[in-house]
C-alpha positions as CSV (number, residue, x, y, z in Angstrom):
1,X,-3.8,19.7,6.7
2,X,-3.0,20.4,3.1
3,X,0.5,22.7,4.4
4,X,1.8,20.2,6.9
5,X,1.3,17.0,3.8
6,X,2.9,20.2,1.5
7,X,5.8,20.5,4.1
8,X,6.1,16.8,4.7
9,X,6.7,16.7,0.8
10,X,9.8,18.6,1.5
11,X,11.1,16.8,4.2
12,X,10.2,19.2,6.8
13,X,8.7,16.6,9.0
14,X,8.5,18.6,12.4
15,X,7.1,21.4,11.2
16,X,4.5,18.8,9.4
17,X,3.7,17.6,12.0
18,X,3.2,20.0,14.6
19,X,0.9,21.6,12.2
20,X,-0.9,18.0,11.3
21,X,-1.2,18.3,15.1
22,X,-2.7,21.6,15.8
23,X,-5.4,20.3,12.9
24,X,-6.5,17.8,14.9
25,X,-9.2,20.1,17.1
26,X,-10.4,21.5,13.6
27,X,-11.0,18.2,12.1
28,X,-13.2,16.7,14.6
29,X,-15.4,20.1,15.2
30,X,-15.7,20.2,11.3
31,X,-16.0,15.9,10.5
32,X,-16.2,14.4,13.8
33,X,-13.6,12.0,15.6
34,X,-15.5,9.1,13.8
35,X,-15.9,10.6,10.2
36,X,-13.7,8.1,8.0
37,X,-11.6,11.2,6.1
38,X,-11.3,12.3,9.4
39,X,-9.8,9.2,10.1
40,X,-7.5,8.9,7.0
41,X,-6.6,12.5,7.7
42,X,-4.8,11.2,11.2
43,X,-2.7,8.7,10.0
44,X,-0.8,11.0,8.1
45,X,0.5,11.8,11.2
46,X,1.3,8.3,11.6
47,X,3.5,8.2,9.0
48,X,5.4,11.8,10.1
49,X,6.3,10.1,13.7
50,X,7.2,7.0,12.2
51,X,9.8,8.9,9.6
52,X,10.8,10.9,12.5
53,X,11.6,7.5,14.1
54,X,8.9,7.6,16.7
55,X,7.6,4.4,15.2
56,X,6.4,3.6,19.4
57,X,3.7,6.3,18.9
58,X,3.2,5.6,15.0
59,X,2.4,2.0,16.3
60,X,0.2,3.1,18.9
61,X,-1.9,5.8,16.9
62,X,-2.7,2.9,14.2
63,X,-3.9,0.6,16.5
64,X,-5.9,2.8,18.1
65,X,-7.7,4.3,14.6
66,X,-7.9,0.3,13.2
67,X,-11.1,-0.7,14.6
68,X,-12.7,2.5,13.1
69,X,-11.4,2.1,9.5
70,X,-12.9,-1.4,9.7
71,X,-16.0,-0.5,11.2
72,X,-15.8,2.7,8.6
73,X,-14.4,1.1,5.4
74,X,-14.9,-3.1,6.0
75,X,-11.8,-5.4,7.1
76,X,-11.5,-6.1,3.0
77,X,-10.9,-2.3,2.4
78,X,-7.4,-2.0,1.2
79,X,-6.3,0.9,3.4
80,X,-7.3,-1.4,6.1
81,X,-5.7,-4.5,5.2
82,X,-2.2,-2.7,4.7
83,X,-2.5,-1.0,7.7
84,X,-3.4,-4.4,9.5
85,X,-0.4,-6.1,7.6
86,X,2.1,-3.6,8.6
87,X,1.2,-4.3,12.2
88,X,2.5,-2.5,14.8
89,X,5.0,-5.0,16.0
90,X,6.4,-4.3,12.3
91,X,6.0,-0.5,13.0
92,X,8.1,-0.7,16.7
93,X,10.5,-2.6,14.8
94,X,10.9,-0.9,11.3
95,X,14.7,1.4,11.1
96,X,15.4,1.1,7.1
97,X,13.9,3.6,4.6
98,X,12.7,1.8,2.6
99,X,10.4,0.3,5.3
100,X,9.5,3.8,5.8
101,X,8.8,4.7,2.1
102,X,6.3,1.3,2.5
103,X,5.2,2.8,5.4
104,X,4.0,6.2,3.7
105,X,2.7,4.3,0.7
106,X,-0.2,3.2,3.0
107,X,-1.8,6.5,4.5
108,X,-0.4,9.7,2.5
């Protein structure tokens, strides 16, 4: 986890993220698919594909993890609420960077 957010840093998104990828068996042996760091962990891969300009699967992996941070953190949690107002309509729809550098402030 701690290589591919290292190689993100760089800009070397695809290597990030196939290696944020192949973490993703380790983490839920290790926390658990319901564990909230595991949770936190997996949208850093959110941010990757949306960078990479798959904001379509971006969109779809936050939607699917937002009813566990609320159930994991409380709807008033502010890694919640920012990932609720980015939306994924917002996500589909996002193309400048600095939309994407608002993007990344939110999980990594």
């Amino acid at each position: 986890m701690t290589l591919g957010l290292s190689l993100a840093g760089q800009g070397r998104i695809e290597e990030a993220l196939a290696l944020l990828e192949s973490a993703d068996p380790d983490l839920d042996a290790d926390l658990g698919s319901e564990h909230p760091l595991r949770i936190l962990y997996g949208l850093n891969r959110a941010t990757l594909l949306h960078r990479s300009r798959r904001a379509t699967e971006a969109a779809r992996l936050v939607d699917a993890v937002l009813p566990k941070m609320r159930a994991a953190f409380g709807a008033a949690a502010p890694a919640v609420t920012r990932a609720e107002a980015l939306g994924s309509e917002r996500l589909k729809s996002a193309r400048t960077d600095s939309e994407s550098a608002r993007f990344a402030d939110v999980f990594l």
